[in-house]
Steps between C-alpha positions, in 0.01 A plus 500: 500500500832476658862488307752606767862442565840553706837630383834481641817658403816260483901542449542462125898513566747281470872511515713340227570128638819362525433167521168290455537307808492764734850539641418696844828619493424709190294830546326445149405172603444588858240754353333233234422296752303706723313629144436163394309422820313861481410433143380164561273633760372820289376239213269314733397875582466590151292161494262595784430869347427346167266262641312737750442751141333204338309349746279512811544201616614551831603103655741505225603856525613451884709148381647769256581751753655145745716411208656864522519495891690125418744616232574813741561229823739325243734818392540588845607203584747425220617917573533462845745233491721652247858577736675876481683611236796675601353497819203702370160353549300853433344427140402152633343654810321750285390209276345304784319803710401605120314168470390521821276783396392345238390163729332743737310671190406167354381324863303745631428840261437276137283245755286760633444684074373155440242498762434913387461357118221255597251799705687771243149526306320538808518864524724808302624554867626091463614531178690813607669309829635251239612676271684735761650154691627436134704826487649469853606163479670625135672752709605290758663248245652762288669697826653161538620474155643811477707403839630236316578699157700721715710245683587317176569833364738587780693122448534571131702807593706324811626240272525740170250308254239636266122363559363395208140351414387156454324435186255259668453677779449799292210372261331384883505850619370650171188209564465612857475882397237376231302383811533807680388733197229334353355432862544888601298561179224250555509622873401869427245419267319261691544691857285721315247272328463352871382818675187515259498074454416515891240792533322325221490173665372658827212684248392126404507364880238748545293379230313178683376734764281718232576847682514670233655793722770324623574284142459947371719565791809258359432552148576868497787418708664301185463776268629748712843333503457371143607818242841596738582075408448489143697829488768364668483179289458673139854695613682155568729422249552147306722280669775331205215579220240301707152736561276246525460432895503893575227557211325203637489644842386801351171312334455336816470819742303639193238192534502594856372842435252412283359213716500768754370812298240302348383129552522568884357860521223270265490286852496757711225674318275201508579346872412859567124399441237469718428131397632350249371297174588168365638716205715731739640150637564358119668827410721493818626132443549578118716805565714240771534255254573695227768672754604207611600352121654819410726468881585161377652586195651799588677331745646212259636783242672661867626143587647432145668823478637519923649084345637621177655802627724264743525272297702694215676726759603257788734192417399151586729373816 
């Protein structure tokens, strides 16, 4: 069960063009240009966050995440050659070591959150190394967009014109926040589902060994951490209406408890035996199965609601 994502903050400022063709002579235009080619390259980010929310398919993810590192290669390029105006190159330079950043974030710290995404479910402590790459490759990126919000703030004022927004660019920045708060929201729910989704796995690798100490051993382990969870969980709040995935989270760390509280202490209790019966063996196998089936669907209803909650709350690219 994995639904994760990355976020990055862009200029949603534009100054009022002069002319559609770019005049470099003109400070509006001068401006537009250098926006155009930023904008350009936050939609193939916006497309690569919308994509790694939806999907864990990682081969396509990383041609995602190349397209961005492309589109970035191709704004420096077209910013870099852009001559002075009036002798002043600084809101180009900002624009280039801006996206220079952003290259560096995209080659090497969005590369290595892939590679963290595939082992994330290995461990809480991998999940947690993940999600904390996420956040400082955020801050990285937004540093570098708030350099550049600051030097197009400081041209407005040289050459006396207002900055006003974009509409387009506008509507993408309201769809990349959407990403951001809907992921922070599935992100604190299931950091906490994942603490007790792990102990309880490690109780069932203990199971084909039939010590029934050590399978006691892990299964009192998951309820200790269990009622602290589902208090936390109960206190979340809905997220745009939608309850759904945090109460199904809820039933699923409640079916952990029980399996734990009851059909395994059942285990326990009879690997605990002597020697044991064909009918200790039958009971055993019925109380996996039976486990097993309610796991299953359980973890469909979980599924359905992690989809649907992205899917009404996160735009399609």
């Amino acid at each position: 069960m994995s639904r994760i994502f990355l976020f990055l903050t862009f200029l949603p400022f534009h100054l009022a063009a002069q002319d559609p063709d770019f005049n470099f002579k003109n400070p509006g235009d001068y401006n537009n240009f250098i926006m155009k080619e930023m904008t350009a390259m936050v939609q193939k980010n916006f497309e690569y966050i919308s994509f790694s929310v939806h999907s864990d398919e990682y081969d396509q993810m990383e041609g995602k995440r190349k397209e961005v590192v492309i589109e970035i290669v191709k704004a420096k390029e077209s910013v870099g050659q852009m001559p002075p105006i009036d002798g002043d190159t600084r809101l180009r330079d900002e624009a280039v070591e801006v996206l220079d950043e952003y290259q560096k974030a995209f080659e090497l710290d969005y590369q290595k959150i892939i590679g963290l995404k595939r082992k994330s479910r290995d461990s809480f402590e991998t999940m947690h190394a993940y999600f904390e790459a996420q956040d400082k490759a955020e801050e990285k990126v937004n540093k570098a967009t708030q350099q550049m919000r600051k030097a197009q703030h400081v041209y407005a004022e040289k050459y006396n014109m207002n900055i006003v927004s974009n509409k387009s660019d506008h509507q993408l920045e309201l769809k990349m926040n959407k990403v951001i708060a809907v992921n922070n929201y599935w992100r604190s729910i299931f950091l906490e589902y994942f603490k007790i989704s792990r102990q309880y796995d490690r109780m069932w690798e203990e199971l084909p060994e039939r010590k029934a100490g050590a399978i006691d051993r892990e299964r009192l382990q998951v309820l200790k951490g269990i009622d602290p969870v589902i208090s936390l969980l109960r206190a979340k709040p809905d997220f745009n209406g939608d309850i759904e995935f945090r109460d199904q989270t809820i039933n699923m760390v409640e079916y952990y408890q029980s399996v734990a509280s009851k059909a395994f202490k059942r285990i326990v209790e009879i690997l605990d035996k002597k020697a044991l019966t064909q009918k200790d063996v039958d009971e055993v196998n019925a109380i996996i199965s039976q486990s097993n089936a309610d796991h299953e669907r359980l973890t469909y209803n979980w599924n359905i609601a992690s989809q649907e909650l992205f899917r009404r709350n996160v735009d399609k690219e």
